[in-house]
N, CA, C and O atoms as a DFTB+ gen file, in Angstrom:
612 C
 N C O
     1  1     -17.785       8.714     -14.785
     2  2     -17.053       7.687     -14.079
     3  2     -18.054       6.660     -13.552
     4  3     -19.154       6.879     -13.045
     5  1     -17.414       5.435     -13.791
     6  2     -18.518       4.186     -13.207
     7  2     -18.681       4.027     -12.234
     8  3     -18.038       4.878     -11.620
     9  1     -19.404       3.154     -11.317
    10  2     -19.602       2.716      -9.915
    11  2     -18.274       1.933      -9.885
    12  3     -17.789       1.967      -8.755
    13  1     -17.421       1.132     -10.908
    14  2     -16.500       0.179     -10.505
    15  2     -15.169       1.402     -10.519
    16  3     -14.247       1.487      -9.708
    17  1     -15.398       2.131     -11.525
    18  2     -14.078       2.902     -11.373
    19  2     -13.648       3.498     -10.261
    20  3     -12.464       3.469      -9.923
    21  1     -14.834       4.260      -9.407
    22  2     -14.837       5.284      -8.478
    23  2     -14.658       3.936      -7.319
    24  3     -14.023       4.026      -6.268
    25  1     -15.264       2.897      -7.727
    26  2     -14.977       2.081      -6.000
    27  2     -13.359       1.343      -6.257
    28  3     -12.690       0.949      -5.301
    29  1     -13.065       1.279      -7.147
    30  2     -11.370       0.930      -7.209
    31  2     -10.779       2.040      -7.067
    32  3      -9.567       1.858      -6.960
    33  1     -11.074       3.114      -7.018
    34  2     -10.147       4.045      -7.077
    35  2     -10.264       4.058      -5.438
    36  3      -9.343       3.500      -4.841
    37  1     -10.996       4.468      -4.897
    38  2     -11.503       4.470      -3.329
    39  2     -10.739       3.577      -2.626
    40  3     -10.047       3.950      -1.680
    41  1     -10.806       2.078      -3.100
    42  2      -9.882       1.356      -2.481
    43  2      -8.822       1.353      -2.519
    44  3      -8.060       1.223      -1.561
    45  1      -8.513       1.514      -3.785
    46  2      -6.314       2.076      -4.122
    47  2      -6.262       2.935      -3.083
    48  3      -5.416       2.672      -2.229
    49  1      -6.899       3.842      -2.931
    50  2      -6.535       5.224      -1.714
    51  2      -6.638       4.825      -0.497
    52  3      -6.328       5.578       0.426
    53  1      -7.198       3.275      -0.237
    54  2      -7.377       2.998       0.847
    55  2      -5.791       2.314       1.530
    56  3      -5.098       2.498       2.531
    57  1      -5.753       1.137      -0.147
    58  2      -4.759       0.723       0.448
    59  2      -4.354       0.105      -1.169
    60  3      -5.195      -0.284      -1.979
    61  1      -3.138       0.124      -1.352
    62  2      -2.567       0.108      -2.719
    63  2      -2.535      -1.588      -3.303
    64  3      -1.379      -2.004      -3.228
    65  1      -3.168      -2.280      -3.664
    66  2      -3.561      -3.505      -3.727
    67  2      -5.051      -3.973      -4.012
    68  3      -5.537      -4.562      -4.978
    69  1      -5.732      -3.392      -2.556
    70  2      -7.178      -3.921      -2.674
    71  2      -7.626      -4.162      -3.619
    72  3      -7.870      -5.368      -3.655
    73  1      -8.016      -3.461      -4.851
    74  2      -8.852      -3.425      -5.497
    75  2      -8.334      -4.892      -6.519
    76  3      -9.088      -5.804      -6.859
    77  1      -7.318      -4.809      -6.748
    78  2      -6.160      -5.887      -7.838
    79  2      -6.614      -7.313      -7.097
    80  3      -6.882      -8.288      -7.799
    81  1      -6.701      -7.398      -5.332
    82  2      -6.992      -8.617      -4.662
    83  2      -8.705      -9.114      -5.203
    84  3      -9.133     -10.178      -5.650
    85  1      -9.418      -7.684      -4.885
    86  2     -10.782      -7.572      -5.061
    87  2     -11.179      -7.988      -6.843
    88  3     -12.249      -8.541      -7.097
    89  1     -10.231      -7.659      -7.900
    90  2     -10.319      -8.326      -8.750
    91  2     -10.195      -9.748      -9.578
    92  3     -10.624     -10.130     -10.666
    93  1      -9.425     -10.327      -8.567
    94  2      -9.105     -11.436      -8.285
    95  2      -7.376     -11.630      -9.169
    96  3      -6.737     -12.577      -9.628
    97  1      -7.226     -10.527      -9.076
    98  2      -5.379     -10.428      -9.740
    99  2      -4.559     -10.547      -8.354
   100  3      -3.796      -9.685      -7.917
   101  1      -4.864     -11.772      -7.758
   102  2      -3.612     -12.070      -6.737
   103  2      -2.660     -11.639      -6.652
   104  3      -2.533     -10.622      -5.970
   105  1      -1.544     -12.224      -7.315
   106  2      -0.306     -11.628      -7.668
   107  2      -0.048     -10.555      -7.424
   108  3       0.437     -10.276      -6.328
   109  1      -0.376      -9.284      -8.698
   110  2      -0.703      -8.023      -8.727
   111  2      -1.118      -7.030      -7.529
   112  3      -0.721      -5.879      -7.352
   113  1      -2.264      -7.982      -6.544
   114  2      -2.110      -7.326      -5.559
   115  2      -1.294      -7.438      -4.505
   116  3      -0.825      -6.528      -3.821
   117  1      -1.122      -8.761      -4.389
   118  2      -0.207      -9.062      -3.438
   119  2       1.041      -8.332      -3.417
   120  3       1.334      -7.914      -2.297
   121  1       1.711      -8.111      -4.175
   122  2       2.884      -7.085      -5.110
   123  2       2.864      -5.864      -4.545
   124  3       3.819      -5.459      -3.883
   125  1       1.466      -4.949      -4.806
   126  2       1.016      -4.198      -4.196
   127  2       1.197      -3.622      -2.923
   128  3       1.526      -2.502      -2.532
   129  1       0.903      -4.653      -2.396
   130  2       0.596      -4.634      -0.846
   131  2       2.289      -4.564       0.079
   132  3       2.764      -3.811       0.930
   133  1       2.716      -5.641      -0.571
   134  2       3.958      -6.022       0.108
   135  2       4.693      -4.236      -0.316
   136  3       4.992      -3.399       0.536
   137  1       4.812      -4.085      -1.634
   138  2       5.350      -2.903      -1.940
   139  2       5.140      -1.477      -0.974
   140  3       6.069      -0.709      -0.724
   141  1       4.010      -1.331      -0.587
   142  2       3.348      -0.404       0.055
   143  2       3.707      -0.258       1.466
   144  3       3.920       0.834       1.995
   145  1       3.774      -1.527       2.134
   146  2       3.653      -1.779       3.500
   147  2       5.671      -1.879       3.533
   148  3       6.299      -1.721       4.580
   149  1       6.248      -2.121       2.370
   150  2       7.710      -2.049       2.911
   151  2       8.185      -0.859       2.459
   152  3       9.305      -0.708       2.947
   153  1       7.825       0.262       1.616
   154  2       7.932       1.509       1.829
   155  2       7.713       2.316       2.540
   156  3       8.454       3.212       2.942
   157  1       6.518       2.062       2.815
   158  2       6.090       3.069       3.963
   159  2       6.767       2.602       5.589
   160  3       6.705       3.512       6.415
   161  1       7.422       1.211       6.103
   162  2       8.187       0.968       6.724
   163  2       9.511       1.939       6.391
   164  3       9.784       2.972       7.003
   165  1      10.112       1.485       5.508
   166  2      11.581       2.126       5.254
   167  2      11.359       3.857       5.487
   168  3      12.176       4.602       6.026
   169  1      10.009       4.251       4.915
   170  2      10.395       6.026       4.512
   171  2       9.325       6.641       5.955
   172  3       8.783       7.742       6.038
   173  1       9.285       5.408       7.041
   174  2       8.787       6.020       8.284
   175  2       7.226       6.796       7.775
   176  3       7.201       7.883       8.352
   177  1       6.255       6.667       7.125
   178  2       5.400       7.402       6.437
   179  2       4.121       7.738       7.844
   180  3       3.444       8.738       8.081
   181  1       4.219       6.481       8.497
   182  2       3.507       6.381       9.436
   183  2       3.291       7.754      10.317
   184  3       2.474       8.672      10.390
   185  1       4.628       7.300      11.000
   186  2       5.535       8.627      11.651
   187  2       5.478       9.822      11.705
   188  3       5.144      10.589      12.607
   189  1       6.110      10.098       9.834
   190  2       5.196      11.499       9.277
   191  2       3.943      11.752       9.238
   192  3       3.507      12.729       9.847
   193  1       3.346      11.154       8.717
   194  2       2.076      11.738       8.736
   195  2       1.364      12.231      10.379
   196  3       0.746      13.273      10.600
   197  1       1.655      11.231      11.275
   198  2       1.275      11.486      12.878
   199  2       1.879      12.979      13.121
   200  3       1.251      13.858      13.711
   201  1       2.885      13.104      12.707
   202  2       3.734      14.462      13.340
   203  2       3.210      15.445      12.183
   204  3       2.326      16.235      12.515
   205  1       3.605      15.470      11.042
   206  2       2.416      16.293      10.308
   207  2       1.282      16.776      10.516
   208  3       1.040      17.942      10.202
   209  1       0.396      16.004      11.067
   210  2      -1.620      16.089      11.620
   211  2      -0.967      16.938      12.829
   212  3      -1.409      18.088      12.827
   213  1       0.171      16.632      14.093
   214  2       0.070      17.313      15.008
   215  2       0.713      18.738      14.550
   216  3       0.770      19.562      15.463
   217  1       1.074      19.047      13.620
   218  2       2.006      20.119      12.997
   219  2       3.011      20.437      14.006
   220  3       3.258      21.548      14.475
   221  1       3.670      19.092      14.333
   222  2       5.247      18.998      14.453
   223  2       6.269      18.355      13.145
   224  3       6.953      17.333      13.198
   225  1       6.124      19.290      12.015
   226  2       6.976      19.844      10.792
   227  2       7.893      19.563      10.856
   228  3       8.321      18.758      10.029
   229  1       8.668      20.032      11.808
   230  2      10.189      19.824      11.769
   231  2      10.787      18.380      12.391
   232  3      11.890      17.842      12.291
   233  1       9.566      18.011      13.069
   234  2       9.798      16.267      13.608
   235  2       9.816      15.405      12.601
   236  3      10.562      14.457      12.356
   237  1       8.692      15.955      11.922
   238  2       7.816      15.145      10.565
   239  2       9.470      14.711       9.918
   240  3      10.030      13.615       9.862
   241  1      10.024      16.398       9.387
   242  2      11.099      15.972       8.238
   243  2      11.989      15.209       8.920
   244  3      12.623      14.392       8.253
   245  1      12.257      15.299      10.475
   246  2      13.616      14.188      11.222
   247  2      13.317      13.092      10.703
   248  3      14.237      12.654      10.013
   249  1      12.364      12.416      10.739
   250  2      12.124      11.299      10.779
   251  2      11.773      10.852       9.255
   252  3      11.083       9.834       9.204
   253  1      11.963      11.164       8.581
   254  2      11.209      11.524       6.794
   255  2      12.596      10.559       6.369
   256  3      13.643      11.108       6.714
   257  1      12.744       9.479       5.815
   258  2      13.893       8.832       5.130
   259  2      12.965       9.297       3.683
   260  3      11.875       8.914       3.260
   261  1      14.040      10.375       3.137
   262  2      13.339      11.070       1.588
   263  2      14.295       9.496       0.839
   264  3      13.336       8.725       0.824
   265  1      14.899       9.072       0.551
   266  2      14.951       8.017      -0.518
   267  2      13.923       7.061      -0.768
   268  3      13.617       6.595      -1.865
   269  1      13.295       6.751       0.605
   270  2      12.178       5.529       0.264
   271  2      10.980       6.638      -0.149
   272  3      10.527       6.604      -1.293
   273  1      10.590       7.413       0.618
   274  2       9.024       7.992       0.802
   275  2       9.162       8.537      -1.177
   276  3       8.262       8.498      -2.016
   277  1      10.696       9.017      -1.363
   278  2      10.348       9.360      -2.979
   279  2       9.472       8.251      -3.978
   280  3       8.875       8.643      -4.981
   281  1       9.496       6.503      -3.449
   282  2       9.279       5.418      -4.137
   283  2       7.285       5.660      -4.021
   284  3       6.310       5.387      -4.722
   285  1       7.485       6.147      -3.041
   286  2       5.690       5.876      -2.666
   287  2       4.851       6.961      -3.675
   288  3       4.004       6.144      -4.038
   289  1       4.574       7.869      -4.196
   290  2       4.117       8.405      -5.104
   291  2       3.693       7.567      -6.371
   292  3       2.574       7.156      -6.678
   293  1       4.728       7.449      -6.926
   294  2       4.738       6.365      -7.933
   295  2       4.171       5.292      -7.798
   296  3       3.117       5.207      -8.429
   297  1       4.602       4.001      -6.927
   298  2       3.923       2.929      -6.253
   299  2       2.463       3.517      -5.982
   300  3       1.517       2.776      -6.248
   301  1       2.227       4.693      -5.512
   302  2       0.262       4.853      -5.119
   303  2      -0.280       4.761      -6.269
   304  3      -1.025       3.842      -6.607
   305  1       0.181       6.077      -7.232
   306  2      -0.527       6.419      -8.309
   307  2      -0.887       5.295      -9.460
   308  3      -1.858       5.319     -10.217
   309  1       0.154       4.307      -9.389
   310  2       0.369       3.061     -10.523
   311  2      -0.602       1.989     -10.092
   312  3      -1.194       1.286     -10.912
   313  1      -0.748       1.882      -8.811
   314  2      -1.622       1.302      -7.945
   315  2      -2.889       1.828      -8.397
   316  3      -3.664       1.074      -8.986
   317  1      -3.261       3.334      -8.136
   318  2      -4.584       3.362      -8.245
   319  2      -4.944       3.804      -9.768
   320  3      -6.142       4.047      -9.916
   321  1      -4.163       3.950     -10.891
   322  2      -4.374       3.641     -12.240
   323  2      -4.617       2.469     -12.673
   324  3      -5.508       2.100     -13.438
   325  1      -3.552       1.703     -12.011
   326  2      -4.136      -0.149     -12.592
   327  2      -5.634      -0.582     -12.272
   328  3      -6.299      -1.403     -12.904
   329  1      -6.075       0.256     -10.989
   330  2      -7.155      -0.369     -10.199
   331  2      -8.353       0.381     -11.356
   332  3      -9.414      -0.199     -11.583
   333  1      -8.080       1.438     -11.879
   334  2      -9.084       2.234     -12.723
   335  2      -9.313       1.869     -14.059
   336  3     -10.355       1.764     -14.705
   337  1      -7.870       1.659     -14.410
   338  2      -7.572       0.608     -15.689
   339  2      -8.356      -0.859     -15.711
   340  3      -8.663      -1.314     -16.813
   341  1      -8.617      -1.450     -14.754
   342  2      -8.787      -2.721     -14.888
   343  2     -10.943      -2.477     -14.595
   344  3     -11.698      -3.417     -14.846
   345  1     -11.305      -1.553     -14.241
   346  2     -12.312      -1.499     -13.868
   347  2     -12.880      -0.332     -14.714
   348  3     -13.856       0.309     -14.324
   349  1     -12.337      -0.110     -15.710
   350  2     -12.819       1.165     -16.608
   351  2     -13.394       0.175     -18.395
   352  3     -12.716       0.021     -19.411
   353  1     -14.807      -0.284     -18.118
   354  2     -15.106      -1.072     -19.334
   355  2     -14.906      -0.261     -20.536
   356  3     -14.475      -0.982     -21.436
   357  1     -15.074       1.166     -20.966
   358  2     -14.632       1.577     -22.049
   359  2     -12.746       2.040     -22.502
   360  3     -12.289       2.257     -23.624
   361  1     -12.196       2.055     -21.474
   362  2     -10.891       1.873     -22.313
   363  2     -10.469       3.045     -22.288
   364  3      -9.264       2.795     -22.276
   365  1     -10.540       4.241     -22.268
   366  2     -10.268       5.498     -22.495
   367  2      -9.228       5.668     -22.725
   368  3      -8.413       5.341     -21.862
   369  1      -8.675       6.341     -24.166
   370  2      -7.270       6.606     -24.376
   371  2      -6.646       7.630     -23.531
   372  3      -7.079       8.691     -23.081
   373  1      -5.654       7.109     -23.446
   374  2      -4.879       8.305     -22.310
   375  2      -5.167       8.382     -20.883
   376  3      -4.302       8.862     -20.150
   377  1      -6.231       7.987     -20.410
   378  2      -6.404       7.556     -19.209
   379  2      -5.120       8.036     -17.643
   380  3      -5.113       8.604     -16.551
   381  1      -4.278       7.342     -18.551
   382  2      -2.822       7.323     -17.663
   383  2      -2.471       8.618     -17.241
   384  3      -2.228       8.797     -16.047
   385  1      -2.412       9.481     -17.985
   386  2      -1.971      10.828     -18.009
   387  2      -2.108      11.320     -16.957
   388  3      -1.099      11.645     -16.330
   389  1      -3.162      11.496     -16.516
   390  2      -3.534      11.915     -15.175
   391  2      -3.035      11.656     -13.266
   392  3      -2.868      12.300     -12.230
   393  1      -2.984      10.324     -13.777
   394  2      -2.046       9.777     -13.206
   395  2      -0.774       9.848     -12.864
   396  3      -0.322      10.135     -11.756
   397  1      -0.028       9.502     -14.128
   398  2       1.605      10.103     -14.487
   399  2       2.127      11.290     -14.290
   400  3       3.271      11.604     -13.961
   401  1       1.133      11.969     -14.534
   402  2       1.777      13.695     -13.706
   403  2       1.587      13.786     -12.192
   404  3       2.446      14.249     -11.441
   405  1       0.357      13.292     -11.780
   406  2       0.669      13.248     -10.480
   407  2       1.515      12.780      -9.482
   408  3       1.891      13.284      -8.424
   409  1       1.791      11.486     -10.142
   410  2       2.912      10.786      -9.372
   411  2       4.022      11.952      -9.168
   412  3       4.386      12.514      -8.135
   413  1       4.546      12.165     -10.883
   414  2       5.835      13.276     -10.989
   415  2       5.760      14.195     -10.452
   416  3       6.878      14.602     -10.137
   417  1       4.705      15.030     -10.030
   418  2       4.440      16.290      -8.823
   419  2       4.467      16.252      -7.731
   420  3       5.096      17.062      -7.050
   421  1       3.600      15.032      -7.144
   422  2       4.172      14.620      -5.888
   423  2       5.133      14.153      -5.494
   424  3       5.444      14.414      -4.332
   425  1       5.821      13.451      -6.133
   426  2       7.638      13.156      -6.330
   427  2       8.083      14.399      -6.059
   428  3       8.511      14.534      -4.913
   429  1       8.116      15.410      -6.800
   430  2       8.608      16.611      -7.070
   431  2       8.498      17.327      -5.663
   432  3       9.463      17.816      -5.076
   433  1       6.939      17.324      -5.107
   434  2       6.356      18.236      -3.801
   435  2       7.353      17.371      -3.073
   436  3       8.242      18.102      -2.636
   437  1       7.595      15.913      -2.721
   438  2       8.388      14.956      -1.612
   439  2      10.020      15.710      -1.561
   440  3      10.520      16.069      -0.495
   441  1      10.618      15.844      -2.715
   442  2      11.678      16.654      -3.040
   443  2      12.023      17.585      -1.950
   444  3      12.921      17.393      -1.130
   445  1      11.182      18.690      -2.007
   446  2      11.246      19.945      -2.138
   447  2      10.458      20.470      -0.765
   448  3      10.399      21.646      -0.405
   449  1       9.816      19.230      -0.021
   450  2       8.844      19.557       1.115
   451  2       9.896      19.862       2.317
   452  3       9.447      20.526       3.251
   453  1      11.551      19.349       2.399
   454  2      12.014      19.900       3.574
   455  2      12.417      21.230       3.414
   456  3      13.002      21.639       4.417
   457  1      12.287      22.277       2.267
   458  2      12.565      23.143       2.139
   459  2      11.558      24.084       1.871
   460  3      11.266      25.051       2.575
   461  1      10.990      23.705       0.698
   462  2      10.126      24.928       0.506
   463  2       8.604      25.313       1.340
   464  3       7.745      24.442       1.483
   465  1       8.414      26.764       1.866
   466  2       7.443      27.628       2.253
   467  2       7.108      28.429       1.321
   468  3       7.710      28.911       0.361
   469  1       5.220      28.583       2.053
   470  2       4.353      29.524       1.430
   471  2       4.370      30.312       2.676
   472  3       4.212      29.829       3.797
   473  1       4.577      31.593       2.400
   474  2       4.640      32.663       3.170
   475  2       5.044      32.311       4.435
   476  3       4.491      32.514       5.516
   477  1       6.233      31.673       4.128
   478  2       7.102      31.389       5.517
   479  2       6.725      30.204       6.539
   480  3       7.306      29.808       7.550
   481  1       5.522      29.776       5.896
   482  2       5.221      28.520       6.565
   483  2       5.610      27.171       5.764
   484  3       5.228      26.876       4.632
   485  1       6.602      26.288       6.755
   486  2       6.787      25.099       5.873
   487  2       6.182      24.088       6.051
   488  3       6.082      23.512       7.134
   489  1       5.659      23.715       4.915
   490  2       4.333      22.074       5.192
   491  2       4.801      21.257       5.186
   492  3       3.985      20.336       5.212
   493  1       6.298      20.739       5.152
   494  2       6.695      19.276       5.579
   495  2       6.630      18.179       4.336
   496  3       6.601      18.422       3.130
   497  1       6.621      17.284       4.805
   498  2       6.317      15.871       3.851
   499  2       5.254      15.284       3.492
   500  3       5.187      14.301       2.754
   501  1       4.222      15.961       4.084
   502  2       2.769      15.442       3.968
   503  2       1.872      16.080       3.206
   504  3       1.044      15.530       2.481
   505  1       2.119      17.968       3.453
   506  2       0.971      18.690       3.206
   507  2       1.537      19.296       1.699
   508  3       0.998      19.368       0.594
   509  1       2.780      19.662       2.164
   510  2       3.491      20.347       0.384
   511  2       3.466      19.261      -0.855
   512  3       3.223      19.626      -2.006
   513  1       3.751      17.850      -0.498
   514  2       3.337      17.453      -1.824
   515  2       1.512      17.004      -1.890
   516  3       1.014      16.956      -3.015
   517  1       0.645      16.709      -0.714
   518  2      -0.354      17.387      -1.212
   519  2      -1.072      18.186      -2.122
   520  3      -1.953      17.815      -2.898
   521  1      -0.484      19.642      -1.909
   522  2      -0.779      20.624      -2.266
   523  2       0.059      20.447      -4.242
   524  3      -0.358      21.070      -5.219
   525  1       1.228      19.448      -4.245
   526  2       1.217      19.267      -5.510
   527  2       0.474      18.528      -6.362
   528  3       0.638      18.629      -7.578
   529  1      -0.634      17.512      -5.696
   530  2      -1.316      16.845      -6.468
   531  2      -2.483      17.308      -7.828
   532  3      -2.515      16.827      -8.960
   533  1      -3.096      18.058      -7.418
   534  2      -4.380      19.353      -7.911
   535  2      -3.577      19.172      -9.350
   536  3      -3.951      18.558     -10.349
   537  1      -2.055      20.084      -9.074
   538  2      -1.626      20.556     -10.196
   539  2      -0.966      19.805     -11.360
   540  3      -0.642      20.192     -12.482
   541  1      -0.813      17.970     -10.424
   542  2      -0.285      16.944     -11.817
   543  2      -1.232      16.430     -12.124
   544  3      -1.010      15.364     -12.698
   545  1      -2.945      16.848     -11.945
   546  2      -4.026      16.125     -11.800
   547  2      -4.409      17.270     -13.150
   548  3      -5.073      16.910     -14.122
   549  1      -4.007      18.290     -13.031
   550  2      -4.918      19.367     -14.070
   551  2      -4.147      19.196     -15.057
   552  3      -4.665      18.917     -16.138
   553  1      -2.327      19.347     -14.924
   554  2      -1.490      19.228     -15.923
   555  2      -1.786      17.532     -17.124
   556  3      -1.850      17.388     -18.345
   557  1      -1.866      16.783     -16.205
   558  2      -2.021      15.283     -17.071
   559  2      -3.513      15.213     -17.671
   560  3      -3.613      14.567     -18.714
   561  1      -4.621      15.760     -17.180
   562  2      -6.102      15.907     -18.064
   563  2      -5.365      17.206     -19.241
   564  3      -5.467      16.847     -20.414
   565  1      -4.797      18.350     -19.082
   566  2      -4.441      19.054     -20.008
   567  2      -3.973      18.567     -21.249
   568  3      -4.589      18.609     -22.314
   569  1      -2.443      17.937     -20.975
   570  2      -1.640      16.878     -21.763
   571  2      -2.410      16.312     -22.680
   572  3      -2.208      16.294     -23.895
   573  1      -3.805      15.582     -21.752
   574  2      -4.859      14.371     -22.440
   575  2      -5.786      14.789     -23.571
   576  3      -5.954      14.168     -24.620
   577  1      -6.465      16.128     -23.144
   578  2      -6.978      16.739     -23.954
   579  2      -5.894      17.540     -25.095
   580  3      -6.212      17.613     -26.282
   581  1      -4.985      17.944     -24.733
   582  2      -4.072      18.316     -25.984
   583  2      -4.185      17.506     -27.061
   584  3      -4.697      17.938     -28.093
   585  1      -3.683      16.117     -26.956
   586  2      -3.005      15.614     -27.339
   587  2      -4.688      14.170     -28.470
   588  3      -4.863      13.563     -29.526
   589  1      -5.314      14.446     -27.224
   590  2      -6.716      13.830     -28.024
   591  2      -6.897      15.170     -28.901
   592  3      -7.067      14.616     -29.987
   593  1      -6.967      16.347     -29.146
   594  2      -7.246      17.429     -29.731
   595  2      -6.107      17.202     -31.192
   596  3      -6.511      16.812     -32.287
   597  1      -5.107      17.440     -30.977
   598  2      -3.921      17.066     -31.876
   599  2      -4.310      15.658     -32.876
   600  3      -4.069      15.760     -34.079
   601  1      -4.737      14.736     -32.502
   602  2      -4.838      13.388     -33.328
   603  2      -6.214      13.629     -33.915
   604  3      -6.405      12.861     -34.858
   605  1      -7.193      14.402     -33.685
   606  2      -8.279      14.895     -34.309
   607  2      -7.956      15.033     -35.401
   608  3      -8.330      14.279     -36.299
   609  1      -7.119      16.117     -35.589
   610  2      -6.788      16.811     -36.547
   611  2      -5.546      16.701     -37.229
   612  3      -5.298      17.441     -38.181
């Protein structure tokens, strides 16, 4: 990974835009930004996450509007693929993959976070789809390598 990839990616995580502004794709980031900052308004993300860190869980989910916060996964991950995409000089096929599952897992963890526990402890909106990222991060490099393996041959 390059110095430009790893510092766009850094900034997507910072804030879903930067890097697109920092490239000089106005628009794109601006898009970004507005997108980010009116989701995370609507799906209270703020909120959660504060009550999450204090592991008040069950505050976290009161306040959790799951229709918007489902939009933010997607919106991050597309964010910080474009930012890797645009700063990745060799091109790498499939690239995306990695990406694309994560979004769909953490979508999936956002789902499923007012309900499901690990050994009776429930992680809320913050920490359970967390804990799904790892696994759309291993699943979409899997996919990548499959599928580069498959066109080999």
């Amino acid at each position: 990974m390059t110095k430009n990839e790893l510092e766009s990616i850094f900034w997507s995580i910072a804030m879903p835009g930067f890097p697109q502004l920092l490239n000089g794709r106005l628009i794109k980031g601006i898009l970004f930004i507005t997108l980010e900052i009116a989701i995370n308004i609507q799906s209270n993300v703020n909120t959660v996450l504060l009550l999450n860190f204090q592991g008040k869980i069950d505050e976290a989910i009161e306040h959790t509007n799951y229709q918007w916060l489902m939009f933010y996964p997607c919106l991050y991950f597309f964010s910080i693929w474009d930012a890797y995409k645009d700063a990745n000089e060799e091109k790498s096929p499939l690239s995306f993959l990695p990406f694309v599952f994560s979004a769909y897992l953490v979508t999936v963890g956002v789902m499923y976070s007012s309900t499901f526990t690990i050994r009776g402890v429930l992680l809320g909106p913050l920490w359970f789809p967390l804990l799904c990222l790892p696994i759309g991060l291993l699943v979409g490099l899997i996919v990548k390598q499959i599928i580069i393996y498959k066109r080999k041959n």
